[in-house]
N, C-alpha and C positions, 0 to 999 in steps of 0.2 A: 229946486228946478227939476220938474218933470222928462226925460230924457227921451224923444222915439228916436230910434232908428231903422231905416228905408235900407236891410239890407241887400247886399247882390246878391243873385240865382245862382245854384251852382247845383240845380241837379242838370246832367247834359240827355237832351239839349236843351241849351241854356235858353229859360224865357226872357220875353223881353218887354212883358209888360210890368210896370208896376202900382204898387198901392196908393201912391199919393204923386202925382206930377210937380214940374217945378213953380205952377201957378199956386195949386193947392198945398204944397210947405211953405211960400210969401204970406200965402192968406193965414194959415195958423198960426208961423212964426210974429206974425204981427197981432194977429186978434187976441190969441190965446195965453191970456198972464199965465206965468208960469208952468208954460208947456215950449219947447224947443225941438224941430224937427231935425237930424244931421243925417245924411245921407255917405252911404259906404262907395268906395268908390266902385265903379263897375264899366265895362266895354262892349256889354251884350245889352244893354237897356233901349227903348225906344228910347227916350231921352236921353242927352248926355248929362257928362258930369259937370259940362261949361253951362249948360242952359239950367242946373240948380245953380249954380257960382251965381249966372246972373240973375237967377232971383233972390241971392244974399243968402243962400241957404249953405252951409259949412258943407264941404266933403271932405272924409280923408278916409281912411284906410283900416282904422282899427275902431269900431260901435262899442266892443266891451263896455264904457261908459255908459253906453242908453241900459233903460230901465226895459222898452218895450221894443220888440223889433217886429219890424211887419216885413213880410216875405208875400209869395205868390206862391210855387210850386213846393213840396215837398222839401226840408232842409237836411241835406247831406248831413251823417250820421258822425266826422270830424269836424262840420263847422257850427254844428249846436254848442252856445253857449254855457256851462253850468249855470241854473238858481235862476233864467234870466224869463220874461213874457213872453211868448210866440205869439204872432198871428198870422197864420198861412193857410191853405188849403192840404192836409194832413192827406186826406184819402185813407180813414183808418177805420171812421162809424162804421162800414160795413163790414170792419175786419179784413180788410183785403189782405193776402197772402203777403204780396211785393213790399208791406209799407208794415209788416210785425216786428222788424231789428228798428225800426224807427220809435213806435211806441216805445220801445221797452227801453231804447236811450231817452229817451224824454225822461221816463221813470226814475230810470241809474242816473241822470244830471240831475235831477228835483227841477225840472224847468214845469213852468208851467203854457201848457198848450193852448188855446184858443183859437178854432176850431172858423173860418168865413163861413162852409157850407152850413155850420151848425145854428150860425145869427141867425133868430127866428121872430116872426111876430109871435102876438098871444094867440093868432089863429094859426099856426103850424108855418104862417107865408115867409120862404126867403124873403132876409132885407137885403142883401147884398150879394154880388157875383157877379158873373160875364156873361151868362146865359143870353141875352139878348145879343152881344154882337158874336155869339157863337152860333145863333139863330139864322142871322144874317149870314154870315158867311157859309153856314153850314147849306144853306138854302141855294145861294148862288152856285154853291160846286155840283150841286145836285144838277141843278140846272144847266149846268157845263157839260158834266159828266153824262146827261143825256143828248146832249148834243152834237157831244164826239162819237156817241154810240150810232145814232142814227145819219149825223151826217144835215139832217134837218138845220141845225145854224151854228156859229161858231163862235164861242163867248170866250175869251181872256180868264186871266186867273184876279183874284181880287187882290194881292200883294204886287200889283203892279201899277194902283194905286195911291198915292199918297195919304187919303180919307175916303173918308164913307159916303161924301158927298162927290167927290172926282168918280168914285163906283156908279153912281146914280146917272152920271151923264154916260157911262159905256150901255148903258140901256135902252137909250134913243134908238127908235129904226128898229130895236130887233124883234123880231118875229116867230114867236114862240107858235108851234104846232097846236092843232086841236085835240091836245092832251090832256088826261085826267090826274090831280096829284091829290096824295092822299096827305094833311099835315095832322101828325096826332100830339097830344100835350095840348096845357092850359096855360105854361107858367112863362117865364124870361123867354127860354128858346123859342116857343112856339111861335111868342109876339114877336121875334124875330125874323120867322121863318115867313108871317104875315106878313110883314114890311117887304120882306122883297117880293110875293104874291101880290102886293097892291103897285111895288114899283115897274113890276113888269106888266101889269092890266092883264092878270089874271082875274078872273072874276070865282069870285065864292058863290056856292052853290048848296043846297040843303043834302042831309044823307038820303034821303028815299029818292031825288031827283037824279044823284050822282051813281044810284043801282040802275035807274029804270031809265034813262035818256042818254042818247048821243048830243052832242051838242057841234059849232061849228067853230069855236072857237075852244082855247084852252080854259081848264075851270080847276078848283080846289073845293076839297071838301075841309073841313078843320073838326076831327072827330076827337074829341073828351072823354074823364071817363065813363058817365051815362052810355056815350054811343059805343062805346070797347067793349065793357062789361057787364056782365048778367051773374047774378047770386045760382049758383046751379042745383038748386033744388027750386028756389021763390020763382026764379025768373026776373027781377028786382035787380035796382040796382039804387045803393043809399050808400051817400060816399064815404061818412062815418066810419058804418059798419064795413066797407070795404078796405079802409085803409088800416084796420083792427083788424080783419078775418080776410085779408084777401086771395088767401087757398079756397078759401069758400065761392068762389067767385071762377066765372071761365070766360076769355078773353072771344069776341063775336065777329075779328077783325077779317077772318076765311070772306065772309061776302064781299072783301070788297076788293079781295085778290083780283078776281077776274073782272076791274074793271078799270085796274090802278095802273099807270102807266110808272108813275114816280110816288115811293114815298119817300116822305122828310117824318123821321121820327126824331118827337121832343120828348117820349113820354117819360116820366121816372120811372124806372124799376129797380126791384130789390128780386132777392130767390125766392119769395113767396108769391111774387106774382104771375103772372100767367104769361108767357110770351104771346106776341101777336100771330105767331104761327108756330108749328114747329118746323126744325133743320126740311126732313124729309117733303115737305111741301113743296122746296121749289121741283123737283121730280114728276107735279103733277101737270097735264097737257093745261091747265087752264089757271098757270101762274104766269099772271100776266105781266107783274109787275120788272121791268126793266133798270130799273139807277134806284139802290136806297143812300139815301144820306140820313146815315146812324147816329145824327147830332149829339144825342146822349151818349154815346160810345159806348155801350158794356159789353165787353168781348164774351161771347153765348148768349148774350141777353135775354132785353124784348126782343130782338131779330139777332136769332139764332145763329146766320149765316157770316156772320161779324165773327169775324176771325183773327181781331187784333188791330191795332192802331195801323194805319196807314200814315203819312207823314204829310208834312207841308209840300215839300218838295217834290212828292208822289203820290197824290192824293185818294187814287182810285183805283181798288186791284177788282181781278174776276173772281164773280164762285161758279166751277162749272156744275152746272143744273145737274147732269148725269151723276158726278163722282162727287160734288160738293166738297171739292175741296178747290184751294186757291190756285190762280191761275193769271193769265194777264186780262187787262181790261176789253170791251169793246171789243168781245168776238161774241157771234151770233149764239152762243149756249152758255154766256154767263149771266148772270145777274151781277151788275156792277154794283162795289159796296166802295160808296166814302165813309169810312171812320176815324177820322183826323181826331187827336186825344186835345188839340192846343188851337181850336182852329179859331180866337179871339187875336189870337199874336198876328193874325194876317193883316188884321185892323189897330194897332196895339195904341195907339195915339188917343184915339177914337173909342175905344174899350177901358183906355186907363183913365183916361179923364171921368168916364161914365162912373167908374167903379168908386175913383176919391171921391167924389160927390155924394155919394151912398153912403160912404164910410164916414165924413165931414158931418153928413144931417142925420145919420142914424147911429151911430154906433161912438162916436170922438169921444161924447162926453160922457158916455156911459162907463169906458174905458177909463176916463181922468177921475171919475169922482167914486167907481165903485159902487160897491152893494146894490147892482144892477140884476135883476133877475136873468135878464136878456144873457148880458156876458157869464152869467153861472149857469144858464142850460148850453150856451156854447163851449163851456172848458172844459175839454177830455180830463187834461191833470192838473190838478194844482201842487204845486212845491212838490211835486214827486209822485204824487197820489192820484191815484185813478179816480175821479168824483164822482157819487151816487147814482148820479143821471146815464154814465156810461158801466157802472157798474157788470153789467152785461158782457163786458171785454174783458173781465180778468184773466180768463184760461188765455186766452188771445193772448194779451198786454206782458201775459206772465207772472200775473199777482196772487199771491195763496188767498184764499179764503179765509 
């Protein structure tokens, strides 16, 4: 018998989404011969630990037994099991600073890693993640957060609630100014950011229309990367060659400064690519752009002025234009930044459910049956060992050559 275990969050603060809900461990524990889902107990979940009981699904207190444990956020560096399968969101492919003593126990237990962000199609495409209801959400604060600034209308926060369909009705009646919103990205957040631009009747509009027209109503441009970037010498733009050489490459985002009231950034970045502006730009008389919601979050990023996570419960601090540094929201010389690091937890019901479903059709039996291509470009470590594919991380990781 195949063993998962649905463990509890314990990096604080504590998420509350998770991997599989109490619908989808009834659906596996029933479908799936010799596979058994057991659930760890926990107090921070969207779901409780009575609503697994009632779908027949075991809780108790100690997983050690399971084979595989599935996690959401980063796994506290005492509650890593030795020898045993992870599947969490690491935050480590880029080597990030905050998450190197975690590698390196992964390493010291011989646990082997298995990587959500890293599940890939054969064309590069995430199978699985929250991007979409961090889209959503990330979109609506945006839109709050310009609200408050000008005073134009007054939107609620999205954790108050229940679903993403009770959000839909706080939308009736309201009355969004004849603003311009800039949405960049192609992938999960962006189709997000789209969903609330089509639930508010915001209307999309083409890039050369959204340079050269005023318009009477509110509109969105939704810029990719063709419209971002230019090869800087060709003038070209070939997505291939761009995602291979994207220092070669300069980001063209300046034109649309001065005509953006709001951006919603989805786009991915890594250090080799180009920011959408640089820091020193909001400084110039003709940066128009008022509320960014930093949905990708990367503190200096694509947008510079992202200064760090902001929180659920404080969602929107200032950058003042003159000294660019932080400051409070909604005064006349900041540019407002939402950069919430978790902002799927606002919707968690509604986010987890989407996510088992991805994980159920894409990924379940790839996991139970092995020699899965998918699942070995996804595993940082196996049994202890850094695998080829991440090879790149040993100075990181801590691995001799």
């Amino acid at each position: 018998m195949l063993k998962i275990g649905l463990i509890r969050e314990g990096k604080i603060p504590a998420d509350n989404r998770v991997a599989l809900t109490p619908a989808h461990c009834k659906f596996i524990n029933k479908t799936q011969e010799g596979l058994e889902v057991i659930i760890q107990q926990s107090l921070a979940r969207c779901y409780t630990d009575e609503e697994y009981i009632m779908a027949g699904v075991e809780v108790k207190d100690d997983v050690s037994d399971c084979d595989i444990l599935l996690g959401i956020k980063e796994v506290p560096l005492d509650m890593l099991i030795p020898h045993k399968t992870y599947l969490f969101f690491s935050h480590t492919k880029k080597m990030q600073p905050y998450n190197q003593k975690l590698i390196k126990e992964v390493i010291a237990k011989k646990i082997t890693l298995i990587d959500y962000e890293c599940l890939e199609h054969e064309d590069g495409k995430r199978i699985i993640g929250f991007g979409f209801f961090a889209g959503v959400v990330g979109a609506h604060n945006g839109i709050m957060a310009y609200g408050k600034k000008t005073g134009a209308f007054d939107l609620g926060r999205v954790n108050s609630n229940e679903s993403f369909n009770d959000l839909i009705h706080t939308y009736f009646g309201l009355n969004i100014p004849p603003i311009k919103i800039a949405v960049t990205g192609s992938g999960r957040v962006a189709h997000g950011v789209l969903e609330i631009m089509n639930l508010l009747g915001i209307h999309e509009v083409e890039p050369d229309e959204y340079l050269e027209k005023q318009f009477p109503y509110p509109v969105y441009v939704h810029l990719k990367g063709r419209d971002l970037y230019v090869h800087s010498n060709k003038n070209t733009y070939n997505r291939n060659d761009f995602h291979q050489h994207p220092s070669s490459y300069k980001c063209t985002f300046d034109q649309y400064i001065p005509h953006t009231d709001i951006l919603m950034n989805g786009i991915y970045w890594d250090h080799d690519i180009p920011r959408l502006f640089e820091k020193d730009a909001l400084q110039n008389a003709d940066f128009n752009i008022k509320t960014i919601a930093d949905i990708t979050d990367d503190r200096y990023g694509s947008v510079p002025c992202n200064l760090g996570d902001s929180t659920i419960e404080d969602p929107v601090y200032g950058v003042d234009k003159k000294t660019l540094e932080k400051t409070a929201p909604y005064l006349q010389h900041t540019v407002d930044m939402m950069s919430v690091g978790n902002l799927p937890n606002e919707l968690p019901r509604d986010a987890s459910r989407y996510f088992g479903q991805q994980l159920i059709k894409h990924v379940l039996k790839d996991i139970i049956d092995g020699n899965s291509s998918i699942i070995d470009k996804a595993t940082i470590v196996k049994n202890g060992v850094l695998t080829e594919h991440y090879s790149y991380m040993k100075e990181y990781a801590g691995v001799s050559s």
